[in-house]
Steps between C-alpha positions, in 0.01 A plus 500: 500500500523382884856537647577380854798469676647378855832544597661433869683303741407203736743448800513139603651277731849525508557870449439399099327798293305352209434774282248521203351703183213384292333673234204447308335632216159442351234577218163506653218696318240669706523663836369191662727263359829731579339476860514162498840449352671734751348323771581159356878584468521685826372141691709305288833738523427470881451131477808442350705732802263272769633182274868593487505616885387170612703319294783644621486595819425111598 
């Protein structure tokens, strides 16, 4: 199983906080697959923040 999680705030324009939690949690079998699952969800948890920060902060 392949558990990741981000969790934080974003200041943006406008002394707004957007704050966020995301958790994910994966079967993978095999070392190399649970490598490539964590780093799969860590870029797309951080695409998401990058996604919601320019959305709104524009």
């Amino acid at each position: 199983m392949v558990r990741k999680a981000l969790a934080g705030y974003v200041e943006l324009p406008g002394d707004r906080l957007l704050t966020f939690a995301a958790f994910v949690g994966m079967s993978a079998n095999g070392e190399q697959a649970q490598r490539e699952v964590a780093d799969l969800t860590g870029q797309a948890l951080g695409e998401i923040t990058a996604v919601a920060y320019t959305t709104l902060s524009g």
